[in-house]
VOBA-1610 file (N, C-alpha, C; in pm, whole numbers, padded with zeros to 5 digits, always signed):
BEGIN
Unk+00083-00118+00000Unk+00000+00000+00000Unk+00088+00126+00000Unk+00079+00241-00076Unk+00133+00354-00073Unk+00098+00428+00009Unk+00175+00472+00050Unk+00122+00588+00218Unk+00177+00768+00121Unk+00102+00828+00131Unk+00127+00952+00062Unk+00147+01018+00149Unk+00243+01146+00133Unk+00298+01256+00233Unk+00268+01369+00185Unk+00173+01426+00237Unk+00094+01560+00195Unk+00162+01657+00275Unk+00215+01630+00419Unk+00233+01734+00482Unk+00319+01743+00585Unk+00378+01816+00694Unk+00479+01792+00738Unk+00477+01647+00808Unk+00361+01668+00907Unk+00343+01545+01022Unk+00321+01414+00964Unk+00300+01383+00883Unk+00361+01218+00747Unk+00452+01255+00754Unk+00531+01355+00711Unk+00739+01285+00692Unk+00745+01198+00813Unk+00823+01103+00812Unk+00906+00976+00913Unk+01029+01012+00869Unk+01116+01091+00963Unk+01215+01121+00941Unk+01355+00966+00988Unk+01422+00971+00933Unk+01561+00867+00947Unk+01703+00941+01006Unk+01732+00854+01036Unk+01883+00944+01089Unk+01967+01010+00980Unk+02053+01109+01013Unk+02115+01147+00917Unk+02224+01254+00910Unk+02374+01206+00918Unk+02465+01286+00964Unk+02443+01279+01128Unk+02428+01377+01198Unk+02421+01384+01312Unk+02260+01426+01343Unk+02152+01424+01281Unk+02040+01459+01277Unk+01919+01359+01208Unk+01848+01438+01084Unk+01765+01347+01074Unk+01764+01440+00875Unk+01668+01308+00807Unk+01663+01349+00692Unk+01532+01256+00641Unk+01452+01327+00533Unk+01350+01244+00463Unk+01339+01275+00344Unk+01362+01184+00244Unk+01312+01230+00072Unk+01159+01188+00053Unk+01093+01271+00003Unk+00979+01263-00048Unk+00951+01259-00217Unk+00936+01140-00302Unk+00910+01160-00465Unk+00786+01217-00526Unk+00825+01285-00570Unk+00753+01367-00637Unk+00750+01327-00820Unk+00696+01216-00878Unk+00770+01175-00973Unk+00913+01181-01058Unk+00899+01308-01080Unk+01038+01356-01142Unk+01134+01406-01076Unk+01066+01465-00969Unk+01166+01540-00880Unk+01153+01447-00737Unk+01280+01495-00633Unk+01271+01435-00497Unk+01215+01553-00433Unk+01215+01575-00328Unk+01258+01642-00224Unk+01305+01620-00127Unk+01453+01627-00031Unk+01507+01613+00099Unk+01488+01724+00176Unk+01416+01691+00299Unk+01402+01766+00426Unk+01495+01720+00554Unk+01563+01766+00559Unk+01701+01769+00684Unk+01684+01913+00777Unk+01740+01823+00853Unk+01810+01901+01010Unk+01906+01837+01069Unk+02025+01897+01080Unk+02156+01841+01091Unk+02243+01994+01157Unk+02327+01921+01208Unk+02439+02064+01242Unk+02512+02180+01152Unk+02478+02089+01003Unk+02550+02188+00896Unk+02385+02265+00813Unk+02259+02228+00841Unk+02178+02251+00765Unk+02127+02421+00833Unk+02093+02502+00723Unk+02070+02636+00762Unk+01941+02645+00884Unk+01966+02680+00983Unk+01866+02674+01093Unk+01858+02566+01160Unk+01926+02475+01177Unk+01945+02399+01269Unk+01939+02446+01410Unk+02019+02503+01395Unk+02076+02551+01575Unk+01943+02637+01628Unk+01806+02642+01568Unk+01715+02709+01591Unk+01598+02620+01579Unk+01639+02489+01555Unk+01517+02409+01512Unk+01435+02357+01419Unk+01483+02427+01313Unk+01449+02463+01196Unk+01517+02363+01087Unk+01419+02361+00947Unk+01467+02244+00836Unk+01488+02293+00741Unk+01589+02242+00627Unk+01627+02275+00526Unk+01557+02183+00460Unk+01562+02261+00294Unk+01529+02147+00204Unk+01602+02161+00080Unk+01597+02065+00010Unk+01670+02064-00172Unk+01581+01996-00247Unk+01597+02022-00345Unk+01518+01948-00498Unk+01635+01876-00560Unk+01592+01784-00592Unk+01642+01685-00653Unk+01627+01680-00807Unk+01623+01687-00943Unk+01541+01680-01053Unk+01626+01491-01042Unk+01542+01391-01063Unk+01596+01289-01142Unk+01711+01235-01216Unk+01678+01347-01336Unk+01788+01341-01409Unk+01923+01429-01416Unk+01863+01571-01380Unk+01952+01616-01382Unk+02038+01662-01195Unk+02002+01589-01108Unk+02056+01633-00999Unk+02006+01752-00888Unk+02068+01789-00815Unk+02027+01914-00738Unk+01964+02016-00881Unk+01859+02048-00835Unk+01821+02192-00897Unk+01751+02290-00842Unk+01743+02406-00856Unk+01676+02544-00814Unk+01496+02511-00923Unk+01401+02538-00820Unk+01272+02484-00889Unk+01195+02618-00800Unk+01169+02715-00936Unk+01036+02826-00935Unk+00959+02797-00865Unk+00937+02883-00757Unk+00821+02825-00673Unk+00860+02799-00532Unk+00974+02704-00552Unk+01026+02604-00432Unk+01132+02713-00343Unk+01219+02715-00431Unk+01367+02793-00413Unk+01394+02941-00509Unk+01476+02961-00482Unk+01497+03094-00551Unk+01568+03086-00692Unk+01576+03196-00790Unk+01714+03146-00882Unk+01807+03148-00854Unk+01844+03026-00886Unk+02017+03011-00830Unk+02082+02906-00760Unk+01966+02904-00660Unk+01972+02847-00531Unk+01877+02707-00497Unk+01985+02580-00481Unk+01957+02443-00507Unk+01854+02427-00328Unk+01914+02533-00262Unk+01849+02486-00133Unk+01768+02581-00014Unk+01715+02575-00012Unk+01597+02673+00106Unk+01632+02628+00296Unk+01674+02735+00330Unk+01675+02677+00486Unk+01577+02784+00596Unk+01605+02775+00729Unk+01518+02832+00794Unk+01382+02790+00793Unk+01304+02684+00783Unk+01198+02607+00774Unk+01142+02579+00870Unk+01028+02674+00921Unk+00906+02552+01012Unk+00858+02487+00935Unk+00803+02360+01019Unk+00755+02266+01024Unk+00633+02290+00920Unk+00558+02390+00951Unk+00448+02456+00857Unk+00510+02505+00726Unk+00616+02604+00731Unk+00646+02591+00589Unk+00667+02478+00470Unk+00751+02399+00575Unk+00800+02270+00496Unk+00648+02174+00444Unk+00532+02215+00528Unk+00405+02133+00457Unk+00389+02227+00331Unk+00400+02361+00330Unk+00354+02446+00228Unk+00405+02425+00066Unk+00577+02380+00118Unk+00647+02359-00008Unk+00586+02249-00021Unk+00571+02115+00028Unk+00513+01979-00015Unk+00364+02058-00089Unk+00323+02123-00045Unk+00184+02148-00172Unk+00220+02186-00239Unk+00340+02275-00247Unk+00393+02327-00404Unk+00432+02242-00486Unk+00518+02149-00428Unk+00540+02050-00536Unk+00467+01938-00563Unk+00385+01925-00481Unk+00259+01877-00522Unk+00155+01903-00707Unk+00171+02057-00670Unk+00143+02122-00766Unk+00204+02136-00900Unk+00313+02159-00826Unk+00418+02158-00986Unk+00407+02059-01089Unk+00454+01941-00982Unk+00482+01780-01054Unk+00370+01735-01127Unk+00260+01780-01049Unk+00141+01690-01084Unk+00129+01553-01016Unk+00197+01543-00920Unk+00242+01405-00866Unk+00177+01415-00692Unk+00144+01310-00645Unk+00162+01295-00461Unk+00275+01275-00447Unk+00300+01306-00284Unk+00411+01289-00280Unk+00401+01162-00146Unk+00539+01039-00204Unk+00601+00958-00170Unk+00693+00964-00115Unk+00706+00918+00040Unk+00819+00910+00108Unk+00903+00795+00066Unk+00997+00852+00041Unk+01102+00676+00024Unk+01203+00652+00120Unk+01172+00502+00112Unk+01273+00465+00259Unk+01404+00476+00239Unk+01437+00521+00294Unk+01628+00559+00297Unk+01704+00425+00353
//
């Protein structure tokens, strides 16, 4: 059975580095949500995220991130559901947690 991740409280986060991390698929694209000692806002509680494209690797995605910029930090918990509807939107896809 597929369990879909609409929003923050579905991520099941895994260990990661010294913290924690979750990819969510978005067909084409991933998304990783981390908190770790090196991730922007950590030391405040706070989650980073990146886009993944498939094929082509880290990418900066309209909407998500800025131009330029592969990664977004400073994240509540609430934001990080907001971007999952964005890319929700984008992809055209639900989003899938995958087990790490």
């Amino acid at each position: 059975m597929i369990s879909y991740t609409k929003e923050f409280n579905d991520i099941k986060f895994t260990p990661f580095l010294d913290g924690v991390q979750a990819l969510i698929d978005y067909g084409a694209y991933e998304l990783s949500v981390v908190r770790h000692s090196s991730s922007y806002g950590s030391d405040k509680g706070l989650y980073e995220i990146g886009v993944f494209d498939k094929l082509a690797g880290m990418v900066s995605l309209p909407g998500i991130t800025l131009a330029g910029d592969t990664i977004k930090g400073y994240l509540t918990e609430e934001d990080v559901s907001v971007i999952m509807k964005k890319m929700e939107t984008l992809s055209t896809n639900e989003g899938v947690q995958i087990a790490i």
